[in-house]
C-alpha positions, -999 to +999 in steps of 0.1 A: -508-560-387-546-555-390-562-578-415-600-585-430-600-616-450-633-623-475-634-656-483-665-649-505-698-629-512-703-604-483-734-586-472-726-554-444-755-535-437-765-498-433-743-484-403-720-513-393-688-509-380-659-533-389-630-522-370-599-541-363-570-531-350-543-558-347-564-584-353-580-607-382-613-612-390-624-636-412-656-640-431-669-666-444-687-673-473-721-657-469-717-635-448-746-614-437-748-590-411-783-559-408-787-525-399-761-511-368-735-541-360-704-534-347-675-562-350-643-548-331-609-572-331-580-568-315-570-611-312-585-631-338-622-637-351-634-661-374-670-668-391-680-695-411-702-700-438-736-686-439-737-664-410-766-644-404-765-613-379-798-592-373-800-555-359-771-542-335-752-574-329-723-562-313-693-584-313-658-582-297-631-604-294-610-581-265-623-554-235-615-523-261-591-511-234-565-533-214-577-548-184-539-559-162-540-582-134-517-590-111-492-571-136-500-597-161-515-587-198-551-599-200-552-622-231-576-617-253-590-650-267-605-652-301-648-653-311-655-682-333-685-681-348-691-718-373-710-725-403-750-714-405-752-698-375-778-670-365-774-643-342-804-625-333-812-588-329-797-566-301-772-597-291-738-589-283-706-619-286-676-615-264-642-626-261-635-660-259-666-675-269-668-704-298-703-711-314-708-744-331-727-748-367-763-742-369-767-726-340-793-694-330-782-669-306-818-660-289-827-622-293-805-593-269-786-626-252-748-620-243-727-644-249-693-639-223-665-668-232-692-697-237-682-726-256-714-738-277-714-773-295-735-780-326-770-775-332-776-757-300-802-726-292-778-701-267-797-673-249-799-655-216-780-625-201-755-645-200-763-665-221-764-702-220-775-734-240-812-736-236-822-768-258-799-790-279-807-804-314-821-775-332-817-760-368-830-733-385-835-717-423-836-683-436 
């Protein structure tokens, strides 16, 4: 049940890792990730257009091994990543957390289940919004 979907021009760098499992993962168009990442589904992931990853972003959309509580299935929420975003170097994007467009994840930040609007510089260990209204270019 495992799918990738390319939904144009692709750009996976030296050493990463795309592994899903019974999951989708969608990328959209522009896609770039550099040296080392590691995407890992098991739910759902979805990135938009013109997303940028630097060196050993790390990005997972479940805990690789089921966590139960209370005799209840954890449920592992999707990663949505939107349009033009940047992820800096050494970062890493967990389960349940939703990025808005034009947004830079700060260098090594961890983002754990935050929900980022537009235009909104996210860093910190864990990561947070630091300043609203921002953009950036390649």
């Amino acid at each position: 049940d495992a799918k990738a979907i390319f939904e144009g021009k692709t750009h996976l760098g030296e050493g990463n890792i795309v592994f899903v499992n019974n999951g989708t993962v969608t990328f959209g168009k522009n896609f770039s990730s550099n040296k080392n990442c590691f995407i890992s589904s098991d739910n759902n992931m979805k990135f938009g257009e013109d997303v940028l990853l630097g060196w050993n972003v790390s990005i997972r959309d479940s805990d690789g091994h089921e966590i139960i509580y209370s005799d209840k299935k954890d449920k592992s929420p999707q990663v949505i990543i939107g349009n033009h975003v940047w992820i800096c170097a050494n970062s890493d994007i967990l389960k349940g957390s939703e990025i808005g467009d034009n947004c830079v994840i700060a260098y090594r930040s961890c983002v754990c289940g935050l929900k980022a609007t537009n235009n909104a510089l996210i860093g910190g260990y864990p990561a947070k919004v630091i300043k609203n209204d921002v953009n950036w270019k390649k």
